[in-house]
C-alpha positions as CSV (number, residue, x, y, z in Angstrom):
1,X,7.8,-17.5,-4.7
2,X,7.3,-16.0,-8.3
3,X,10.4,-15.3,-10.0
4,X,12.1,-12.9,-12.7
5,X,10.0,-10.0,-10.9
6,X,11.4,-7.0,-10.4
7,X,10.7,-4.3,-7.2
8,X,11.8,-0.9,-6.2
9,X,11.9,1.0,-3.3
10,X,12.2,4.7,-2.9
11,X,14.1,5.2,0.8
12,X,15.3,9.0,1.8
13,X,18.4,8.4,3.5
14,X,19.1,12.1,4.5
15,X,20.5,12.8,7.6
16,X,18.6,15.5,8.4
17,X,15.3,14.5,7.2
18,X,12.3,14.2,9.8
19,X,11.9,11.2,10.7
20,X,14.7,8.0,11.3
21,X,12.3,5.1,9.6
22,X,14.1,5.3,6.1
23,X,17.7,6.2,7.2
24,X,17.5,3.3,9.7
25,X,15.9,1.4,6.5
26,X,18.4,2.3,4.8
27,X,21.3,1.6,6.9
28,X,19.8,-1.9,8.0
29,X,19.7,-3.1,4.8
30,X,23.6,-2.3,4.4
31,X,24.6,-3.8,7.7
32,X,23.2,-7.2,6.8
33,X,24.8,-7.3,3.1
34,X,21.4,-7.6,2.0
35,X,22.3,-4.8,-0.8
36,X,25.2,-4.2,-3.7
37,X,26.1,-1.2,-5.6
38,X,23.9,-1.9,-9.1
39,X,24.9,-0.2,-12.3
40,X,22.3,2.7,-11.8
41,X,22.4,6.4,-10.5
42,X,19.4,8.2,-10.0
43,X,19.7,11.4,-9.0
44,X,23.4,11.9,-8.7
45,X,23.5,9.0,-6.2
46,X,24.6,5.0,-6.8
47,X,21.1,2.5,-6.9
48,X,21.3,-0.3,-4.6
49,X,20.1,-3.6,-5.6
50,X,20.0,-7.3,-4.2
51,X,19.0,-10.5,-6.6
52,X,16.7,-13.7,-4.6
53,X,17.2,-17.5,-5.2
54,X,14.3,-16.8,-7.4
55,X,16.0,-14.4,-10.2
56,X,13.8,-11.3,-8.6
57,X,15.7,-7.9,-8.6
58,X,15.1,-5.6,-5.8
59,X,16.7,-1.8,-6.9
60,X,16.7,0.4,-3.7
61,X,17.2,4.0,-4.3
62,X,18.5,6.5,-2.2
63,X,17.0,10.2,-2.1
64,X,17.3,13.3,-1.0
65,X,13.7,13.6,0.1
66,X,11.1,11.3,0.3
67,X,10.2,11.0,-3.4
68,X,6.4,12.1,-3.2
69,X,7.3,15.7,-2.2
70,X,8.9,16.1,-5.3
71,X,7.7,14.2,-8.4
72,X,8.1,16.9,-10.5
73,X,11.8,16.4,-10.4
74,X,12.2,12.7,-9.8
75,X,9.5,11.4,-12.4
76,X,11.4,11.5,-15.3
77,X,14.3,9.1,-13.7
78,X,11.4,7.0,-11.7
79,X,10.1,6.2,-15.3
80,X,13.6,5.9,-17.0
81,X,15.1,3.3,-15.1
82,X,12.1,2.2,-12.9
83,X,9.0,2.3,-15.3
84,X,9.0,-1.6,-16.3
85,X,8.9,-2.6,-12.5
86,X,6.4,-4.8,-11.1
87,X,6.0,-3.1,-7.9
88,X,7.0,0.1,-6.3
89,X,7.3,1.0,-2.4
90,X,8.3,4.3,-0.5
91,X,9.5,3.8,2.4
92,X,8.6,6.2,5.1
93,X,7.3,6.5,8.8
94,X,3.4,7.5,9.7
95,X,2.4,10.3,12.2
96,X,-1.3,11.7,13.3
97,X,-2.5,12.8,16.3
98,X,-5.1,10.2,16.9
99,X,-3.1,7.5,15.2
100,X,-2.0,4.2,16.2
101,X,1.5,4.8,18.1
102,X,3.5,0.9,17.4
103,X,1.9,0.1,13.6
104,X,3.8,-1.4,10.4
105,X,1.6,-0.1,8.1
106,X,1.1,-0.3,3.8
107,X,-1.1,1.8,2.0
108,X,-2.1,2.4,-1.8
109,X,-1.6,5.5,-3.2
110,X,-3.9,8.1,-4.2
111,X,-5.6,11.8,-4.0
112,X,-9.5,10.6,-2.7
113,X,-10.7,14.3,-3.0
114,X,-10.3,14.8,-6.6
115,X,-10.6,10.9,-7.7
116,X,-7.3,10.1,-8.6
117,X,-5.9,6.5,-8.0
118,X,-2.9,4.9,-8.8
119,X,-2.0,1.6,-9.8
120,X,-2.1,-0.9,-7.3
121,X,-1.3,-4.7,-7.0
122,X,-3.6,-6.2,-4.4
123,X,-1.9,-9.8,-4.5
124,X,2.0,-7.8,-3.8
125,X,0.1,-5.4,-1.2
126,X,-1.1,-8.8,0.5
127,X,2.3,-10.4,0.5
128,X,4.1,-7.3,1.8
129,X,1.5,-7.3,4.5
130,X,2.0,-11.1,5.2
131,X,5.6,-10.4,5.2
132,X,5.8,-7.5,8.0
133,X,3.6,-9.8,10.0
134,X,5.7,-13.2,10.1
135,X,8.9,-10.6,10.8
136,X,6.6,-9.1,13.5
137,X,5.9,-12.0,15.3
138,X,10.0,-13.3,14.7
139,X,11.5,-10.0,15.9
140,X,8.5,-10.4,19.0
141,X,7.4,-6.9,18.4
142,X,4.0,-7.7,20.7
143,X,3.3,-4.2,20.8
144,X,2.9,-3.4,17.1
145,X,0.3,-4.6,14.7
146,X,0.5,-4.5,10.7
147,X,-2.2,-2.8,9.7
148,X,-3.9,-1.0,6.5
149,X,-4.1,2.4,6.0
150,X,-6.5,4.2,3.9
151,X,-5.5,5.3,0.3
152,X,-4.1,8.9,0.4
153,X,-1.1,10.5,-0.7
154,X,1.4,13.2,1.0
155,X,2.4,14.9,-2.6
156,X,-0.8,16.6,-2.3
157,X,1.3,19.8,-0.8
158,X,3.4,20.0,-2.9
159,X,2.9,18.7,-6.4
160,X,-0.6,17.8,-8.5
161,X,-2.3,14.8,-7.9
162,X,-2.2,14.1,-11.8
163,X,1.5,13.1,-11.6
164,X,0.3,10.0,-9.6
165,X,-1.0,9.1,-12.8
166,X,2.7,9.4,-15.0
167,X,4.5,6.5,-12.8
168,X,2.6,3.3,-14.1
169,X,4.1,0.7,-11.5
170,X,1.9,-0.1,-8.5
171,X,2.6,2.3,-5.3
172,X,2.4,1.8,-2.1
173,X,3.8,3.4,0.9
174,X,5.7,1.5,3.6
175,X,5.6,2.6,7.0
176,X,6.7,2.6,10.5
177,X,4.1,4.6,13.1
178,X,3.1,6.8,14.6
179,X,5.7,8.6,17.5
180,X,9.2,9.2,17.6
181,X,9.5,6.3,19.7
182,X,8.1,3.9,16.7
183,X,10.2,5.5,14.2
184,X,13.5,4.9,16.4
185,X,12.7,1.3,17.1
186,X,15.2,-0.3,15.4
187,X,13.1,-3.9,15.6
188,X,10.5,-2.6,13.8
189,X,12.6,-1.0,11.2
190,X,14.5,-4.2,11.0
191,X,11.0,-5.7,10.4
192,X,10.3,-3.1,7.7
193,X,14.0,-3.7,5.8
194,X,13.4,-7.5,5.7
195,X,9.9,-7.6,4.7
196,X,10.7,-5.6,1.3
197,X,12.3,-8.4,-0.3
198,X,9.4,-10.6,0.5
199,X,6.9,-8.8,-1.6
200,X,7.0,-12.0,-4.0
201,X,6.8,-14.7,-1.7
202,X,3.5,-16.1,-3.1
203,X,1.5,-18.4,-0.6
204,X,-0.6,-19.2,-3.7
205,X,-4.1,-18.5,-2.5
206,X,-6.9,-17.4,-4.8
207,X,-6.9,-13.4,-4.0
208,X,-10.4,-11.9,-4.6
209,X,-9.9,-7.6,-4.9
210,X,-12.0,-6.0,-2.8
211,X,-12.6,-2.2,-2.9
212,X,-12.7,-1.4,0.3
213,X,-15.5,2.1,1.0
214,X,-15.9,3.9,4.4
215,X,-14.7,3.7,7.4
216,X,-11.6,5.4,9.4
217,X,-8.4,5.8,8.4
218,X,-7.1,2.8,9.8
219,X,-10.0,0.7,9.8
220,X,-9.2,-2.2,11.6
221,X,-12.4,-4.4,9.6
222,X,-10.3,-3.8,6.5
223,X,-7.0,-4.7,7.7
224,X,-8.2,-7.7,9.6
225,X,-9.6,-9.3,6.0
226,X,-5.9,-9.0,4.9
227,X,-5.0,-12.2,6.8
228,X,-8.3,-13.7,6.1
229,X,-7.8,-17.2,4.2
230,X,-10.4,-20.0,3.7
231,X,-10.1,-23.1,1.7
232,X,-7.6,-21.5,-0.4
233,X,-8.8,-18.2,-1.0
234,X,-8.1,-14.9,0.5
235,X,-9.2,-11.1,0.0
236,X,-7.0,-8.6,-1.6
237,X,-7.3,-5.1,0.1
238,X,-5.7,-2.3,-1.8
239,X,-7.4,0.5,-2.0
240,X,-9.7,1.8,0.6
241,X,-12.1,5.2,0.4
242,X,-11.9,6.2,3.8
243,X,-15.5,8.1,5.3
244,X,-13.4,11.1,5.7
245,X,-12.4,11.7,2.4
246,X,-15.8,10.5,1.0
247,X,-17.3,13.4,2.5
248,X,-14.6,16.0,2.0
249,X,-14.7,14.7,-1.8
250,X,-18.4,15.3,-2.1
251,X,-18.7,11.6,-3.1
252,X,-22.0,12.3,-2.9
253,X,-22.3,15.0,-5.6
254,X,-22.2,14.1,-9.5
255,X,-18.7,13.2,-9.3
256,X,-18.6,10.5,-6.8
257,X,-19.3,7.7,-9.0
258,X,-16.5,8.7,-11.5
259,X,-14.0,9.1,-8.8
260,X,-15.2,5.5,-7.1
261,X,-15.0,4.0,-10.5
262,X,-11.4,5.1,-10.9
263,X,-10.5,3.3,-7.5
264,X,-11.5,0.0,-9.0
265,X,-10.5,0.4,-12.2
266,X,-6.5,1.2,-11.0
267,X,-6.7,-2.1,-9.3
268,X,-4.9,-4.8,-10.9
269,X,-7.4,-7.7,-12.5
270,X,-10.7,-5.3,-11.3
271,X,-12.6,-5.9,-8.8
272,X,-14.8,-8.8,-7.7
273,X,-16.8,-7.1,-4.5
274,X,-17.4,-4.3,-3.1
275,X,-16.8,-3.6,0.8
276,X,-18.3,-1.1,2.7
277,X,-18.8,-0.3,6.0
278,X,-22.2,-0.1,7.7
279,X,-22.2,3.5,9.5
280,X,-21.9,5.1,6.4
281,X,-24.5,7.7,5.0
282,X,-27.1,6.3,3.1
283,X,-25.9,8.9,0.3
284,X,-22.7,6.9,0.6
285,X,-24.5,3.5,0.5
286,X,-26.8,4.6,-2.8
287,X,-23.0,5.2,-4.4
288,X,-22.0,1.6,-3.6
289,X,-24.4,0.2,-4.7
290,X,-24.3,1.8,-8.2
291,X,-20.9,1.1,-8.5
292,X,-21.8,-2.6,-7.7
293,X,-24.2,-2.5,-10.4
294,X,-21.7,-0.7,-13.1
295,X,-19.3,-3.5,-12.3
296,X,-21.8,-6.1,-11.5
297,X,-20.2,-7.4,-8.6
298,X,-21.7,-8.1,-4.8
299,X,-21.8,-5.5,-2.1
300,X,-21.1,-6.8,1.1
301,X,-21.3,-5.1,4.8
302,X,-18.0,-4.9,6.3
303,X,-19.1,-7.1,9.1
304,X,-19.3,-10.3,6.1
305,X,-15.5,-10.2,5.8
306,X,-15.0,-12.1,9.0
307,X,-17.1,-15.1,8.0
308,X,-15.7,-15.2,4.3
309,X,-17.1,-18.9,3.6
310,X,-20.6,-17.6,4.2
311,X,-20.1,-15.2,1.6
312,X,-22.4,-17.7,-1.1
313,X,-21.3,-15.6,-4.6
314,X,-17.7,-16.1,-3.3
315,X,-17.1,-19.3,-4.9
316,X,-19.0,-17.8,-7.9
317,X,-16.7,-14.8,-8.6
């Protein structure tokens, strides 16, 4: 575990907001004395905070609505008392039509369509992901899987994209998906609470970033490298241009190099290789490869991520 780190976590605690994920959060936390008032109100409502063994601070903050549908108000406080965090989490639940039903899910934030990325800490994405998936298997939630989720953001209704860009700690989104059903399982919600403070349990491996290009929105290729460790070494998945939003972001056009080089750049320590996935477009495939070549790193095929130790440059990186 590192130590003297410091996290926050965004958790809407409304009682009548859609959704149960956060409240339940929320209420799990309290019911295991996990949390303690801190010295902090944001918004008009008391922050929440628990110290580790290890001198990390968690602050958990209460809010009236989940905190991306209204950065325009909660930005300034976010930066005031929250701006010198390592790591930043909103926890929420996932829906979609043709989504996954039982998933614990993380995702990096970001607006694909007009190239905007935020901040991200592969290594504390890992650990949070490593974290839901040991309180998975405890809790025996054989139904779920802890998955990635492509990089998008749900402020996109309702405020600019650009205001990703004013909160300088990494983001990510925590979730609980993808029906009612999910979202009221109080296991998996327990799984969620616990795993928050475990986003600095360090298993010490070597993370490699990977920008992860293509695929669907929960491309299981991507998430599967996640728990992908070799001799030491492991990948770090962050953010991940999903096919969709490649094509409704004209990635193509004279833009898309731009808007894939902000991706890697908002990646913590850069990049080392590039990921993409086969079935893309060779338009698609002419943009990795530039981008391999602007940051001179290897492209690989997403099928190379399941044998990493035949991956030669690896060792090189």
């Amino acid at each position: 575990m590192v130590s003297g780190k410091k996290a926050v976590y965004y958790i809407c605690n409304e009682e009548e907001r859609k959704g149960l994920v956060s409240r339940m959060v929320w209420e799990i936390l309290n019911e295991k004395g996990m949390i303690a008032p801190s010295d902090i109100t944001f918004d008009g409502r008391k922050v929440m905070m628990h110290k580790d063994e290890g001198e990390n601070i968690y602050y958990f903050v209460p809010t009236e609505v989940p905190v991306c549908l209204n950065y325009v108000k909660y930005l300034p406080e976010m930066n005031k008392y929250f701006g010198d965090c390592d790591v930043a989490g909103m926890v929420t639940w996932h829906e979609g039509g043709s989504a996954p039903p039982k998933v614990l899910t993380v995702h990096s934030i970001g607006d694909v369509n007009s190239g905007i990325y935020g901040p991200i800490n592969p290594k504390y994405m890992r650990n949070l992901l490593l974290g839901l998936e040991r309180n998975r298997r405890e809790l025996k939630l054989d139904e779920y899987k802890v998955v990635t989720e492509a990089t998008h953001w749900s402020g996109t209704t309702e405020s600019s994209p650009q205001l990703i860009l004013q909160y300088p700690v990494p983001m990510m989104d925590i979730e609980v998906g993808s029906i009612e059903e999910s979202w009221a399982d109080r296991t998996a919600c327990t799984a969620l609470a616990n795993a928050l403070t475990e986003v600095f349990n360090d298993d010490e491996k070597n993370i490699h970033n990977v920008l992860c290009v293509g695929g669907v929105h929960f491309d299981p290729n991507f998430a599967e490298a996640v728990f992908a460790d070799w001799d030491g070494e492991a990948f770090g998945v962050s953010h991940i241009i999903a096919n969709q939003w490649l094509v409704s972001g004209e990635y193509e056009g004279e833009n898309g190099l731009a808007f894939a080089s902000n991706a890697a750049e908002a990646i913590k320590d850069g990049i080392e290789m590039i990921a993409f996935h086969d079935k893309m477009k060779g338009c698609y495939k002419n943009l990795v490869r530039s981008l391999g070549e602007k940051y001179n790193v290897p492209i690989l095929k997403h099928q190379r991520l399941r044998n990493p130790k035949d991956i030669e440059l690896l060792s090189k990186l």
